[in-house]
N, C-alpha and C positions, 0 to 999 in steps of 0.2 A: 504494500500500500504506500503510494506517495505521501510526502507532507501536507501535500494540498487536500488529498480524499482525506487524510486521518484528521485536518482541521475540520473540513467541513463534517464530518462523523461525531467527532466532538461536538460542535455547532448543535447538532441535535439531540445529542444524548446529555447535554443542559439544557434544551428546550428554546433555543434561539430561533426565532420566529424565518428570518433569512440569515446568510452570510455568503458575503464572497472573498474569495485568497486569492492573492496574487504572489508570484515568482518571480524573481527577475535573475536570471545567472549573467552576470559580462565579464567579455574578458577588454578592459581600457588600452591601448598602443597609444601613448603621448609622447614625441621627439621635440624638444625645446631647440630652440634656435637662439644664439643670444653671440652678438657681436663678432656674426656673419661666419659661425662653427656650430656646431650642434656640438649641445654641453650635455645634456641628460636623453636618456630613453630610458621611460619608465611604464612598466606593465605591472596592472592590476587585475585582481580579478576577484569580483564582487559577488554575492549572492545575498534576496532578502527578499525580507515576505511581508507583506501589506495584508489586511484583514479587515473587512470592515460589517460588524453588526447591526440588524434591525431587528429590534425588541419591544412591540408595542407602538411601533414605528416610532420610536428612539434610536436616533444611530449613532452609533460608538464607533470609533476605529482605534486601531495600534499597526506597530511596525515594530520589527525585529530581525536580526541575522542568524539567530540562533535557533534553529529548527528547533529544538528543545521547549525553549521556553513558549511555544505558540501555545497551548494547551492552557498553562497556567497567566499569560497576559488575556487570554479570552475570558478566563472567569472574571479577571479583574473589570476587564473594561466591562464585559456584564455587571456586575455590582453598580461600576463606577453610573449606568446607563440610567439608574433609577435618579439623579440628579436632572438629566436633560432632557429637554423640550419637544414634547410630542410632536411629531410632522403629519401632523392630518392628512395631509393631499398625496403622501406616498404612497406608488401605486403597485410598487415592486421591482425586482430585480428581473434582468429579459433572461429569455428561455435560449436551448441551445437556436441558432442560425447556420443558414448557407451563406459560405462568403466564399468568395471566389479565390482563386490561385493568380495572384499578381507576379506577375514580370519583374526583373530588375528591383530585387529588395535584399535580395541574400547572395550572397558571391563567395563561394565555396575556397575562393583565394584570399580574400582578406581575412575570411575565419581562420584558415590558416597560417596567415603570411609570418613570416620571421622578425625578430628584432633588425635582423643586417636588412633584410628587403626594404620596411620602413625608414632604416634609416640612409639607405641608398633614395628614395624616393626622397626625404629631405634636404639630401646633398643635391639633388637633381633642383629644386624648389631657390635652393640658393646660390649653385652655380650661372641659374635663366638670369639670375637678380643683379648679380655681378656685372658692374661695370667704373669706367673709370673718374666717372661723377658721383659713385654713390660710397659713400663714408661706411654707413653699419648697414647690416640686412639682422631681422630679428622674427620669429614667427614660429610657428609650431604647427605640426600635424598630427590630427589626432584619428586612431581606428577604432571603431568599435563593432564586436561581434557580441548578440546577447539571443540568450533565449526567454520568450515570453509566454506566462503559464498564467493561465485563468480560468477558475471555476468556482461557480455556485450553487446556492443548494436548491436552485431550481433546473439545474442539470444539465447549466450549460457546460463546455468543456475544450475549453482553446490554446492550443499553442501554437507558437510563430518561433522562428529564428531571422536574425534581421543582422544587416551588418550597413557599418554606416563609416565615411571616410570624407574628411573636412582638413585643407589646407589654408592658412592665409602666410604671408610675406608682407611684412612692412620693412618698405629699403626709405632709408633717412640719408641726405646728403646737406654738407656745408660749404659748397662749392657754389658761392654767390654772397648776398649781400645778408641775408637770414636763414636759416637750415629749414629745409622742407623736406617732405617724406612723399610715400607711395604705398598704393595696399593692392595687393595681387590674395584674390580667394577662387575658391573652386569647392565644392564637394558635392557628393553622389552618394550612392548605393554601391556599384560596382568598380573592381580596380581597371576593367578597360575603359569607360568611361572619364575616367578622372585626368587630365593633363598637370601634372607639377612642373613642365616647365612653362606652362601659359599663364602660374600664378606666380613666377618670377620675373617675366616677361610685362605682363602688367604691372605690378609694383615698379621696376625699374623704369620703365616709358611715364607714368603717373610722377616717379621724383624725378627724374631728370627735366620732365617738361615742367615744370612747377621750381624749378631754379631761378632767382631772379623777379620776383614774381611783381606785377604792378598794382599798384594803387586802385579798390574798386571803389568807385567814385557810388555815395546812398543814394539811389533812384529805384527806378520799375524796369523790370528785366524779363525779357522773355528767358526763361531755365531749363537747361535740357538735363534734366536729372538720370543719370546714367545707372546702369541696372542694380548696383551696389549701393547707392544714394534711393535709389525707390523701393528696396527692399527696407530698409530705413524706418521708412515714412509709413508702407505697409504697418512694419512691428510694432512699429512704438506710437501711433495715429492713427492710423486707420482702423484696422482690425476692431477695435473694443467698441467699433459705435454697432459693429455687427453683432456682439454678444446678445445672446436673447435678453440676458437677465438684465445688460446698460440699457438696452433698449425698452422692454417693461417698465423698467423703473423711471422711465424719461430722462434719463444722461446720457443719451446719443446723442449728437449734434443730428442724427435723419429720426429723431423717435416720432415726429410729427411727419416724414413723408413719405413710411411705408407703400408702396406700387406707384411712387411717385418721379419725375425726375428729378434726379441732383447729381448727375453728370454728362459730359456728353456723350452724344449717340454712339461715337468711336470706342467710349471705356464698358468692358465687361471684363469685371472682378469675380471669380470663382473659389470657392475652395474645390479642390479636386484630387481626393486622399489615392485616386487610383493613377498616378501620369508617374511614367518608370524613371529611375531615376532618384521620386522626388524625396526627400528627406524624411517626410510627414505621411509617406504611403503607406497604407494599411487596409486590410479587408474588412477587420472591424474596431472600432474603438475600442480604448481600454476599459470599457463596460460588457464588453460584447454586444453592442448594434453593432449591425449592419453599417455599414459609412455607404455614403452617395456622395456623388457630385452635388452640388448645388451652386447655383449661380446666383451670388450678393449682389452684386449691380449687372443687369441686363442691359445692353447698350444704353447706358444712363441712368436706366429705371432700378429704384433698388426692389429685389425682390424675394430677400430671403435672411434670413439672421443661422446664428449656432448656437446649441447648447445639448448640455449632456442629460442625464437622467432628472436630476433632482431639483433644475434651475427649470425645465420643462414641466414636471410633475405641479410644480408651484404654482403656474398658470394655469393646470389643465390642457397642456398640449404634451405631444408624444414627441422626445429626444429625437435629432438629428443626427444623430450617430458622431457628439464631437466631443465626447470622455477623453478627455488627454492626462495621462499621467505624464508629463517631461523630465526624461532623466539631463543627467549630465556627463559629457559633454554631449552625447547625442542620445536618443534612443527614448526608450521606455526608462520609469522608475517603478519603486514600490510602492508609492507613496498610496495610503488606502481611502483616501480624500479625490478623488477627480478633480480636475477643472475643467472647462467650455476654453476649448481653442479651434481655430480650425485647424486644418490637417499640411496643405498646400494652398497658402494662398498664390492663385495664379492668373498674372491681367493677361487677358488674350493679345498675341503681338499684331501691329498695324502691316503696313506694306511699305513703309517708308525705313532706308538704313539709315542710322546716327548720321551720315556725311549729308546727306540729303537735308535732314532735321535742320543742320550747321547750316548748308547753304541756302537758306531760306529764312536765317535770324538775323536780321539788321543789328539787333541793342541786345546783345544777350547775354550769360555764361552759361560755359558746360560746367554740369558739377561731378564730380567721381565719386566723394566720400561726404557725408554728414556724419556731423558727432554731436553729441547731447542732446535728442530729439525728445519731444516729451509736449507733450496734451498742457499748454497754459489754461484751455477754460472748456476741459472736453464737453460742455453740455453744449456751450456756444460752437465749437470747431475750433477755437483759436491754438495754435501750435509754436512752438520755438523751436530752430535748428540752427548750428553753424556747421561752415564748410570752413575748414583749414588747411586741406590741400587738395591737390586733386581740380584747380579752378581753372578753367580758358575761358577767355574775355574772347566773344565775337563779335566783332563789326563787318558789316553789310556782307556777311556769305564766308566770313572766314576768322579763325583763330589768330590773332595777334599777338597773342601770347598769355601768360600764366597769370593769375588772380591772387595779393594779398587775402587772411581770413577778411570773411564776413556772416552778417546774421543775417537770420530770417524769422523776421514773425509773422505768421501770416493767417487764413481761414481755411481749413479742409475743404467746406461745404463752397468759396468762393473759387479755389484754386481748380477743385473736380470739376466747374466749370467753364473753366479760362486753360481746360486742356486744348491746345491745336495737334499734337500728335502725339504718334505711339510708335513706337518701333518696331523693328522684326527682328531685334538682338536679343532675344529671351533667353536666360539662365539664369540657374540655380542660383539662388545666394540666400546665407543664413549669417544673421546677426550670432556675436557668442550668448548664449543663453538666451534665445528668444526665436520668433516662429519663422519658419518655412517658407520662402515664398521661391516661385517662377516669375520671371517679369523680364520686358525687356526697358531698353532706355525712354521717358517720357516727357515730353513739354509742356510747359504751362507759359501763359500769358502773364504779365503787370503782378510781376512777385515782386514787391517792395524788398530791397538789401539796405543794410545799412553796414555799413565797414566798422573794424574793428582796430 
């Protein structure tokens, strides 16, 4: 008998109304990168169990690594359970599902791969990087192979094995008048997939062109936010106006224009847990629903939110299949608490390349990277970001060269639509510690900058 069947056995032979167990076994491959050598390769390898009780529809959870002690943390947290607040609207835990066999999620070479292969792939990451303007290269590559185990005591009974691989390169140069840097990222699912030396190749192109940088004078700008920069805005902006529960509660800046417009007809925002590849792929959430596609913004019209079991139950609506546990660095955790995330946020790409975007912006900058992104007055839309490297100033059809920092305040709900394009450079990018997106590079119209 597994850990998982003898908790849930337990579960009953105390009289717990439901319960679900979860499992997480990984093995972590982290290679640090630190002043253009790789100083550490360190492997971990994790295993832990999440539990979460309904008694009366009171729900309790705990976590542990100790197979042992599950038995005896369940009677506690039952005990503990006669303190907490009945959930009237809970409707229960879902039964077993059909979920499909997805593509590109498991690579029976990174499960396996070596400490030297890893760390030949990082040498590879920092050799592309190498060049005779760049000072330090610094970054890290991390792998993860984990197996994910879920069952409850209504009979569902799911495992997955997943393997997940994410490089970035940040090259810094002081070759000019202030030091400026560059960020080269990549990650996937599978190691054919993956190019390390195109995330040293961008970093290096990102600080060498950003040497010398000039002056951005505070005005209105048309912005071609580059795919690393809109996965960003995704993360830390966008996404939570789509939460069921922000949305319910009226803290979305769209909670009043559900099937409404609030962007243009060009943008269609999807989560899409099934596109190979994507970081966030999965057959079924860590609840066990089923995952679908579902499209948030329809060529402008918004027409869908996410959430998981028990932010849905509260409404009386039936979960979307967006139970996310998020481990670290990538993957699944144990954690016995869900959240509402989507899976893949992915904007469908335009028919126009980034040079095209360029030659078509009179007053504008490209942006590569944002840093400190963050929701000023999420019920309104209102946002803050800065760009500090990664900038090109365009005048009438072409780059002139590289961009001092600057800020940006601006409005979600005004910028969505003061989009004029969309590109057809889509890929993967993932913030560290936050969600998934596909996207390619984007425009927006009369973005207020103000220099720094």
């Amino acid at each position: 008998m597994s850990a998982l069947e003898k908790a849930l056995s337990h579960s009953k032979k105390i009289g717990i109304d439901e319960c679900d167990v979860i499992k997480v076994k990984k093995k972590i491959t982290t290679v640090r990168i630190t002043d253009s050598e790789i100083v550490e390769l360190k492997q971990n390898f994790d295993e832990s169990f999440g539990i979460r009780l309904i008694q009366g529809k009171k729900i309790a959870s705990m976590q542990t690594t100790n197979e042992d002690e599950i038995e005896n943390i369940m009677l506690k947290a039952l005990r503990a359970s006669s303190n907490l607040k009945s959930r009237e609207f809970w409707r229960g835990l879902p039964y077993q599902v059909n979920h499909a066999k997805l593509e590109g999620t498991f690579d029976e070479r990174l499960d396996q791969i070596s400490g030297t292969k890893c760390m030949d792939i990082a040498q590879d990451m920092i050799n592309s990087a190498d060049n005779d303007k760049v000072n330090t290269i610094t970054g890290s590559l991390n792998i993860v192979s984990e197996k994910f185990e879920l069952m409850n005591s209504n009979g569902l009974d799911f495992s997955e094995k997943s393997t997940y691989i994410s490089g970035i390169i940040n090259a810094e140069s002081e070759h000019g008048e202030i030091p400026v840097s560059g960020i080269g990222h990549a990650s996937g699912r599978t190691l054919a997939n993956f190019s390390s030396e195109q995330i040293g190749k961008d970093a290096q192109r990102m600080c060498v062109e950003s040497i010398n940088p000039q002056k951005v004078d505070s005005d209105s700008y048309s912005i071609i936010f580059e795919p690393y920069s809109v996965g960003e805005l995704l993360a830390f902006v966008v996404a939570a106006n789509f939460n069921f529960k922000t949305f319910s509660e009226k803290k979305s800046c769209f909670s009043a224009n559900y099937e409404k417009e609030i962007a243009v007809d060009q943008l269609t925002l999807l989560d899409d847990p099934h596109t190979p590849e994507g970081m966030g792929t999965k057959s079924i959430d860590d609840e066990g629903v089923e995952t679908k596609k579902r499209n948030l913004i329809e060529k402008g019209i918004f027409k869908n939110t996410y959430s998981n079991l028990f932010d849905s139950y509260k409404e009386g609506e039936e979960s979307t299949g967006n139970a996310s546990r998020p481990g670290s660095p990538m993957g699944r955790s144990a954690e016995p608490i869900p959240i509402s995330a989507p899976h893949n946020l992915k904007v469908i790409p335009g028919d126009q390349s980034q040079e095209e975007m360029i030659k078509e912006t009179k007053h504008g900058l490209l942006v590569g990277r944002l840093w400190y992104t963050y929701a000023v007055n999420p019920i309104k839309g209102d946002f803050s970001c800065t760009a500090r490297s990664g900038i090109r100033i365009i005048k009438n059809g072409e780059i002139i060269g590289p961009g001092k920092s600057v800020r940006i305040i601006h409005s979600l709900p005004t910028m969505m639509k003061n989009i004029s394009a969309i590109g057809n450079n889509q890929r993967n990018v993932i913030q560290w510690a936050s969600l998934p997106s596909i996207t390619p590079s984007i425009k927006a119209e009369n973005i207020a900058v103000n220099s720094i």
